[in-house]
C-alpha positions, 0 to 999 in steps of 0.5 A, a space after each residue: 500677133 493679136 487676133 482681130 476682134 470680131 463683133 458677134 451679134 448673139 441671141 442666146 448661150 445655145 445659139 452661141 456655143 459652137 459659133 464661139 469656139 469656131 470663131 476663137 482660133 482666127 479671131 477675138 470675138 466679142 459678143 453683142 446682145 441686141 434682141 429687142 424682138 424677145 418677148 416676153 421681158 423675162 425671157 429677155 433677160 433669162 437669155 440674156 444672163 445665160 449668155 452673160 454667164 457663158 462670156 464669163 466663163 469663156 473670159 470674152 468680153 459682153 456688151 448688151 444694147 439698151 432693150 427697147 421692145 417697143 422700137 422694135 415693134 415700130 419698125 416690123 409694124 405691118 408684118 404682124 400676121 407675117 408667117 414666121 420665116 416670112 417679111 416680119 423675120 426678114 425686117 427682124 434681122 435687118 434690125 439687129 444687124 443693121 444696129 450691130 453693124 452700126 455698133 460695130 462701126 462707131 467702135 471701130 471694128 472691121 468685121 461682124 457676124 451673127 449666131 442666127 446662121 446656126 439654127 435651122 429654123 431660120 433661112 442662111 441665105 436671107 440673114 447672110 444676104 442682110 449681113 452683106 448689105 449692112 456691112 456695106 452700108 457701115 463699112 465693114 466686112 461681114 463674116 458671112 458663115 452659115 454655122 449650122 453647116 458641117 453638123 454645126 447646129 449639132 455641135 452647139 446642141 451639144 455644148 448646150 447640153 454638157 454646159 446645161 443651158 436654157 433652152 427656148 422652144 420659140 425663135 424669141 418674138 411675141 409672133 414666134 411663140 409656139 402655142 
């Protein structure tokens, strides 16, 4: 019997690891790269290809989403000055996973999920709150797992290293940058 795809919004290799391999067993997940919030354009692309490569390697499908930064601007306009872990992050998540969902929907898959859950910079419970809310308003089921739980953010700290990976020191967006 075939397995369900499942549309994995992802934000880079690292993040993507472990959340792979826990996802492969049940499910064939296929990877969605939107992060228009990744600033600066190189860094853009830096993650984008190490990730690129890693689907490659691991024979899953990649699809990336047109980079328009300047949309993403325009809709976390106003929360600038946000702390990080604050409303600009929350509006952040709402995006990409407002679009993902969307994505998802118009190419009739029934479930998403995201690789944002296994960092612990980032709060679970918000970005799986808007993962349900999103899935709701498109009509799909949300995967609604916080990764970094059972050592998860240790086991994708270990994959990134035996496979080499980038690693970034800020979560991705002009106002996330650690100075």
């Amino acid at each position: 019997m075939a397995k369900e795809q499942i549309l994995l919004h992802a934000c880079c290799a690292t993040c993507a690891g472990y959340v792979l391999e826990k996802l492969m067993p049940e499910y064939n997940p296929i990877i969605y790269y939107f992060n228009p919030n990744i600033y600066p354009p190189e860094e853009y692309y830096l993650r984008r290809d190490e990730l690129k490569r890693y689907a490659a390697k691991k024979k899953i499908e990649f699809i990336e989403e047109t980079y328009n930064p300047d949309s993403w601007l325009h809709f976390i306009k106003g929360l600038e000055h946000e702390p990080e872990k604050g409303r600009r992050c929350e509006q952040c998540f709402y995006y990409r996973l407002q679009q993902t969902a969307s994505f998802a929907q118009k190419k009739g898959f029934r479930y998403f999920t995201t690789t944002l859950t296994i960092s612990p910079h980032k709060n679970s419970k918000t970005i799986l709150d808007i993962g349900h809310q999103t899935a709701i308003q498109n009509g799909l089921t949300f995967l609604d797992e916080d990764f970094k739980k059972k050592d998860g953010f240790k086991k994708t700290m270990a994959i990134a290293k035996e496979e080499n990976f980038y690693r970034q020191n800020y979560c991705g967006c002009i106002f996330s940058i650690r100075k």
